[in-house]
Each structure stands twice: as C-alpha cells, then as structure tokens.
C-alpha positions as CSV (number, residue, x, y, z in Angstrom):
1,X,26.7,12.9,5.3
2,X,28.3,14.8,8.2
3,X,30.8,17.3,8.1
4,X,33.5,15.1,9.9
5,X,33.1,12.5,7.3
6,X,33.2,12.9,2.9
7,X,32.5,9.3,2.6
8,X,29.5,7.2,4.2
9,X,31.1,4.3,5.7
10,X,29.9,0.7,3.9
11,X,27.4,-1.5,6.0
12,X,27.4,-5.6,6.3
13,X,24.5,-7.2,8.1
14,X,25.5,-11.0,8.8
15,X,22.7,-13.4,8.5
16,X,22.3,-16.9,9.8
17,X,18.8,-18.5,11.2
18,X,20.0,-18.9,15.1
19,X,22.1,-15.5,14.8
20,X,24.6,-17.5,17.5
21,X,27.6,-18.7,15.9
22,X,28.8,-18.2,12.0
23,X,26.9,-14.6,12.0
24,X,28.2,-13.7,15.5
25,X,31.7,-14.7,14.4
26,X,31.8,-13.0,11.3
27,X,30.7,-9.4,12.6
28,X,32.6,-9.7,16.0
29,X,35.7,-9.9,13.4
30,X,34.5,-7.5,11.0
31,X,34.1,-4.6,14.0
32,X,37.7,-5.7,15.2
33,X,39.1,-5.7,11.8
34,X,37.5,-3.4,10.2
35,X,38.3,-0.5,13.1
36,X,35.4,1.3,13.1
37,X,35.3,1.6,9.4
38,X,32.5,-0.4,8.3
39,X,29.8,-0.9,10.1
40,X,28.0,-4.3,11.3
41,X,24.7,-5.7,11.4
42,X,23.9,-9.2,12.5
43,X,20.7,-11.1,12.9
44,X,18.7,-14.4,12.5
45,X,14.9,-15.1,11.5
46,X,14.7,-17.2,14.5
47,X,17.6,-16.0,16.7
48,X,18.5,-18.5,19.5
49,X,18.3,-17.2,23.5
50,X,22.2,-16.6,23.8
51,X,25.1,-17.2,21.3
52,X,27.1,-20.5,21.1
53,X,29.4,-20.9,23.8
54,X,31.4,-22.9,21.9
55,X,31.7,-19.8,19.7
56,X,32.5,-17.3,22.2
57,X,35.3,-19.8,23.7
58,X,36.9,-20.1,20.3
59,X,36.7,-16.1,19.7
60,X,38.5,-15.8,22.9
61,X,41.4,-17.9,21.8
62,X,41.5,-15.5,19.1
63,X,41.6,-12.3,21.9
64,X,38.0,-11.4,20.8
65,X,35.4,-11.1,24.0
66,X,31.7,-11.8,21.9
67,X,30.8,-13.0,25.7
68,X,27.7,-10.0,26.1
69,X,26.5,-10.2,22.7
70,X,22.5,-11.3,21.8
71,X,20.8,-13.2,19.1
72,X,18.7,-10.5,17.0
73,X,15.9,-10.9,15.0
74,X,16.4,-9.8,11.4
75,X,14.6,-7.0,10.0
76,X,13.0,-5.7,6.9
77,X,14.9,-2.7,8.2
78,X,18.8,-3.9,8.7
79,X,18.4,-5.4,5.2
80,X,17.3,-2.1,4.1
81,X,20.3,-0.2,5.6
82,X,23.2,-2.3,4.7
83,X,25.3,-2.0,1.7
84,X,26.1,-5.9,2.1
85,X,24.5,-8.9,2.9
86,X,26.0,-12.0,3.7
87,X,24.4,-15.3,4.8
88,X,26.2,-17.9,6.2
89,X,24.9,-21.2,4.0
90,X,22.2,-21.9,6.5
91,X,19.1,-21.2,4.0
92,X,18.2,-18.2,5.7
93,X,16.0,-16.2,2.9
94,X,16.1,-12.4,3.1
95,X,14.0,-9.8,1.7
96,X,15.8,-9.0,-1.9
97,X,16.6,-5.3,-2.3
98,X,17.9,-3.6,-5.7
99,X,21.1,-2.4,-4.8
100,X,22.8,-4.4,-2.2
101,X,25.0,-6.8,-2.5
102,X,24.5,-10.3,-1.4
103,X,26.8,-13.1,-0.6
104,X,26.3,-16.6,1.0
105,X,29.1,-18.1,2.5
106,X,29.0,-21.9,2.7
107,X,30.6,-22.7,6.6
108,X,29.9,-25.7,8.9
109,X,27.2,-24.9,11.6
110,X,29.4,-25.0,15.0
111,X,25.5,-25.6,16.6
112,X,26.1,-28.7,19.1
113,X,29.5,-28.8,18.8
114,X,32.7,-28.6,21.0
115,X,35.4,-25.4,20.6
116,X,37.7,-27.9,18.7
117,X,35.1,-28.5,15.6
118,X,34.1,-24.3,15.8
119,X,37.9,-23.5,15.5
120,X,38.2,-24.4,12.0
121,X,35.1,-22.5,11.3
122,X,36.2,-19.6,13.2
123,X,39.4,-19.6,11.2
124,X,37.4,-20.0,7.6
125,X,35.2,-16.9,8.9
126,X,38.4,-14.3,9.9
127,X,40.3,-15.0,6.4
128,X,36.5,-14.0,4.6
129,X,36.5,-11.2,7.0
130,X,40.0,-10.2,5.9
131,X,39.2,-10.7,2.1
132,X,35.7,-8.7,2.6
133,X,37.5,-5.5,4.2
134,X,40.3,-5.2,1.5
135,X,37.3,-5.3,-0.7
136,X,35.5,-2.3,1.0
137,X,38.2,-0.3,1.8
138,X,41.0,-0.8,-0.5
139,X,42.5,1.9,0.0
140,X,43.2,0.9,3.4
141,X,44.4,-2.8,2.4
C-alpha cells in the first residue's frame, strides 16, 4: 500500500477464449467507467491475432476507441492478481484460486458477426459493467 493511497484498488481480469470481443468490451468499459478506480485485466487461452472489428466499430458508436488493443494470453499470473474473475459464457476454464471471486456472464459471441448483431451485446456488457462498479465501489455509486 502506498502512501498516496489507504485502500488497494479492486482488480477484474475478463476472460473469454479469443480475448477479441465480449472480454475486450467488457474491460474497455470497465477502465472508462470505472475512472481509474479499478483496475483491468483481460485475456484468452487461445487469444485471436487482433480484436473483432465488429467490436471495435460498435465501441466507437459508444465514444470508446478499443482500435490499438491486443488479444492476451491468460496467465496463471493475472488470475492470481485479480480480485475478480469474470468469464464471458464461452467455457473458458481458469485456474480456481481461494479467494477471488468468479462470475460467468452468459453473452452472445459477436465472432463472425456484423456491428448490428455486436450492438445488443455491447449494450448487455456496459449495463454489467455499470452493475459490477456500484458493486466495488459503492461508495462512489
């Protein structure tokens, strides 16, 4: 714990196999959400070459830019250092840690699919995102 800080900040590490759509989504709008109060992991355990452009289009509409980001592979590691795990219904196992808290969110996969059908998803994603924030920090909800 620094001096600047009396609190440690909570940690979420997003999980999906491809790490290029649902997880990309979710912790793009958890570090624009969240303000710098969380912090966010993502990663797949076969992460694509480059995240869905379908995904990144529909983030825009939203004023998020996720344009630069990069599939990563998940770690033993992030698992370890995040307070929260949340996989995104895709049947990605992860290594099971006592203490953390895991989560799976059942979204659509927006894989192969046109900005229209990742809209919805994008929408589902940004109202958990909203929900999981007032759940770490409620003292800023």
């Amino acid at each position: 714990m620094s001096t600047t800080e009396t609190t440690t900040k909570p940690s979420v590490l997003f999980v999906c196999v491809h790490n290029a759509g649902r997880s990309q989504m979710a912790a793009a709008y958890l570090r624009s959400l969240g303000e710098g109060r969380i912090e966010v992991r993502s990663a797949g355990s076969a992460p694509a070459d480059a995240v869905n452009p379908a995904a990144v289009a529909a983030m825009a509409e939203d004023g998020i830019d996720m344009s630069a980001e990069l599939p990563k592979v998940l770690t033993t590691e992030a698992v370890q250092e995040s307070d929260v795990v949340i996989t995104m219904g895709c049947g990605d196992a992860c290594p099971i840690f006592p203490g953390k808290r895991y989560e799976d969110w059942k979204l659509e996969d927006p894989a192969g699919q046109g900005v229209e059908a990742v809209r919805p998803i994008r929408d589902d994603i940004k109202a958990r995102i909203q929900d999981l924030i007032a759940d770490l920090l409620p003292e800023h909800a």
